[in-house]
N, C-alpha and C positions, 0 to 999 in steps of 0.2 A: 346650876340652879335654874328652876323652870318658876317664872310670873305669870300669875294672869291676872291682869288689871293695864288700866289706862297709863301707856309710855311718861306721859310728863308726873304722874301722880310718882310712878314708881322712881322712876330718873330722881327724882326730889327728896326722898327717900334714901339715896345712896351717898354715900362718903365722896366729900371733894376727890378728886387726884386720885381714884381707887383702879381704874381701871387702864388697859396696856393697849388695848386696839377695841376699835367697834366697826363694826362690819355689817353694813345696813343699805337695807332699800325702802323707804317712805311709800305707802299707798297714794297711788294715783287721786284725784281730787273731786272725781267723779267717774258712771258710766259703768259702776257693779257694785251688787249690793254691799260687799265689802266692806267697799270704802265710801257707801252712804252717810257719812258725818257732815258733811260740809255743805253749808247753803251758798255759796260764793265760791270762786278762787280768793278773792281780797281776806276770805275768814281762813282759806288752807294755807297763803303766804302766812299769816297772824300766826297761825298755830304752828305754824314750819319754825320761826323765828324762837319760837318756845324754847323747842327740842332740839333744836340744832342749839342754842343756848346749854340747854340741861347736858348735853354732850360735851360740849365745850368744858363744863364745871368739871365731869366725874372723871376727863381725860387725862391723865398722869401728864407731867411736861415733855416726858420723851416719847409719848403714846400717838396712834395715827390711826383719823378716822378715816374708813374706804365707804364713801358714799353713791351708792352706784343710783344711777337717776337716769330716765328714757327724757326723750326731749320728743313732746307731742303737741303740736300746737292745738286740735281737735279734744281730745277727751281727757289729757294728763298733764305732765305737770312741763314746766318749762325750766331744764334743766339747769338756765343757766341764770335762771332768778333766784335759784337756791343758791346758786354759786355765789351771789352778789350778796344775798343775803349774810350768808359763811363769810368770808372773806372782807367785805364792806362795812357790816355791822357790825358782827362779834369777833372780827380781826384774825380768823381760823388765816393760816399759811397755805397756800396752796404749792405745792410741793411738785405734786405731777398731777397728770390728767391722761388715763388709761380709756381708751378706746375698744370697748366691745364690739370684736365684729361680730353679727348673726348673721351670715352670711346666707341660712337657707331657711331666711324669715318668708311668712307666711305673704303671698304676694300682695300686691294696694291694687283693689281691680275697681281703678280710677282714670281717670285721664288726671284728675285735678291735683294729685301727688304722687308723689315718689314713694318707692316701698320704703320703707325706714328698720334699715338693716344693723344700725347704731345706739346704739346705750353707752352711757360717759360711767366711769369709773374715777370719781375725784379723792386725792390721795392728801386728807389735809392734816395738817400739825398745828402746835403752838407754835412751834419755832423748826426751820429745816436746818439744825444746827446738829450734831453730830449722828446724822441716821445713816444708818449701816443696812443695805438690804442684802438679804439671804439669796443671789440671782443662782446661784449654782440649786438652793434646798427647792427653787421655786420651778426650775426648768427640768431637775431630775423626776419631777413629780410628775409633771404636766409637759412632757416635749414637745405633744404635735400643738400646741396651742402658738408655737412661736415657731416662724418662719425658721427661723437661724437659732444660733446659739447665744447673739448678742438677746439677751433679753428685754423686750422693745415695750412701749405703751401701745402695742396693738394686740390685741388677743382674739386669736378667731377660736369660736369655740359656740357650738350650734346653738340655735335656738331651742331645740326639742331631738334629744337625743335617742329618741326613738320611740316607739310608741308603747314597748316592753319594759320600764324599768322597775325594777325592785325599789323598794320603799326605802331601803338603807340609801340605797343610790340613785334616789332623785333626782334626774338633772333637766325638767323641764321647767321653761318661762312660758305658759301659754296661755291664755283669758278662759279656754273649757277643758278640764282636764278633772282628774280622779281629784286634784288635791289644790284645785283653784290655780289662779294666774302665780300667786304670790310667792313662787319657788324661786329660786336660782341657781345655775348650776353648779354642781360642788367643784369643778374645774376651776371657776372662777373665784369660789371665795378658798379655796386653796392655795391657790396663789397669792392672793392677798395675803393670807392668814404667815404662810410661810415665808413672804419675804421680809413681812415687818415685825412678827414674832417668835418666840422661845418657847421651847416646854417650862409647863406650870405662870403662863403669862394666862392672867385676866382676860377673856373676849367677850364683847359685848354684843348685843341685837336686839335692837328698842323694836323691831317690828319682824319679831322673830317668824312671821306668816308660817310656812313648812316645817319652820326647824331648821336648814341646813348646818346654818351658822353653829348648831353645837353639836351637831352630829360630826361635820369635820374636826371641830375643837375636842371634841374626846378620843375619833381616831386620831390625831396626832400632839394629845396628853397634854392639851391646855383646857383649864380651865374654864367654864363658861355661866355667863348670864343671859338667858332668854326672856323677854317682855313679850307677851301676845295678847291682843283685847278680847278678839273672838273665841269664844269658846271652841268652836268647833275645830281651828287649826292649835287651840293649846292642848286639846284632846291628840291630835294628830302627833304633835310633837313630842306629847310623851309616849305615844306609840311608836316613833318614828328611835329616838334616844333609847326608849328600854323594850324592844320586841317580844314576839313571843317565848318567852323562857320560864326556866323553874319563876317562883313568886319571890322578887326582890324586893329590898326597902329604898325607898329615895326621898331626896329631900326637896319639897315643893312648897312656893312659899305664894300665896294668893291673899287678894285683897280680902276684905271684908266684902258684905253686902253693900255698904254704905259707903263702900273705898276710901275710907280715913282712916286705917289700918291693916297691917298684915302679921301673918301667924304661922312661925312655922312649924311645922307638923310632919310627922312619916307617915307617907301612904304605902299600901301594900300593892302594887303593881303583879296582876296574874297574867299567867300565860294563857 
């Protein structure tokens, strides 16, 4: 299922306990038009508490949110006040804490900082009471991403995987690119997706930016909810999910003009 409408509008909308995993990256709080909503940090912490909330509600008990968050203290968000916020307020578990390496991130041509070759990967639950992770479904997928075969909270896995990639296999995070910063790579929510879920499980993506999040959930036969604000990446996403092919039916469900309802409907998707 593909959303286009406002994350907390739509989240609010959804059945307590409905969903098995969410797999999510928050827009930055400034510094592209994107993510032009916010006149403050003090009103993007406000609105973070929302949604990180609304996630908390639609989370099943044995379900696990992967929050992946850059820690910028200049133009983004600070990754470990969402953490405080998760875990301090609304009593999320923090379970692990997975380490992105980007090892061949774009250099800081500063004296004044360090290149920032790190993004956090926070693995949170209601409760860390019987989770069983998939380490073998997650390492046969993804080898070179882990040193060894212990499978670690370190994941090296590039920044911008090249400057060629096909649309299906999008694996760049970058601020100027074909398809905006807002991607991630499918390395990474693969493993996530694979160690803490099953075929025909629920996955969720309140800021579904690219799409990744259900492009991997339909290759590997779960289920998916995408929420996207911008038109222009919910365009992408369902070009990204249903490509050039004969003319298929799918099912899209969008707000109203007014965003106090939604309607589902079949659209005809052409090649």
């Amino acid at each position: 299922m593909i959303i286009h409408g406002d994350c907390i509008e739509e989240l609010s909308k959804m059945d307590s306990e409905s969903v098995d995993c969410i797999i999510t990256s928050p827009p930055y709080w400034k510094g592209f038009a994107y993510e032009a909503y916010f006149n403050s940090y003090a009103q993007y912490i406000r609105w973070s508490k929302k949604w990180l909330a609304e996630c908390k509600r639609v989370l099943k008990p044995t379900g696990t949110l992967w929050l992946n968050v850059i820690n910028d203290s200049e133009v983004s968000t600070r990754a470990f006040e969402l953490l405080n916020i998760a875990t301090e307020e609304l009593m999320y578990k923090l379970h692990d804490t997975v380490i992105w390496y980007r090892f061949n991130q774009q250099p800081c041509n500063s004296n004044r900082q360090l290149t920032n070759q790190v993004e956090y990967v926070f693995m949170l639950r209601h409760t860390s009471a019987g989770v069983e992770l998939n380490k073998e479904a997650a390492y046969n997928q993804n080898p070179t991403i882990f040193k060894t075969k212990n499978v670690g909270n370190v994941w090296e896995i590039p920044f911008n995987q090249g400057d060629k990639v096909s649309k299906n296999d999008f694996g760049r995070k970058e601020t100027k690119s074909q398809y905006g910063h807002s991607g991630f790579p499918t390395a990474l929510v693969e493993t996530c997706m694979l160690l803490s879920t099953k075929e025909d499980d629920v996955i969720l993506d309140c800021f579904a930016g690219t799409g990744t999040v259900g492009l991997v959930a339909k290759r590997h036969k779960r289920n998916y909810i995408m929420i996207e604000k911008d038109q222009s990446y919910y365009n992408l996403i369902t070009e990204r999910l249903f490509p050039s092919t004969p003319e298929i039916e799918v099912d899209i469900v969008e707000a109203d003009k007014a965003g106090c309802s939604k309607c589902s409907r079949k659209k005809r998707i052409k090649s």
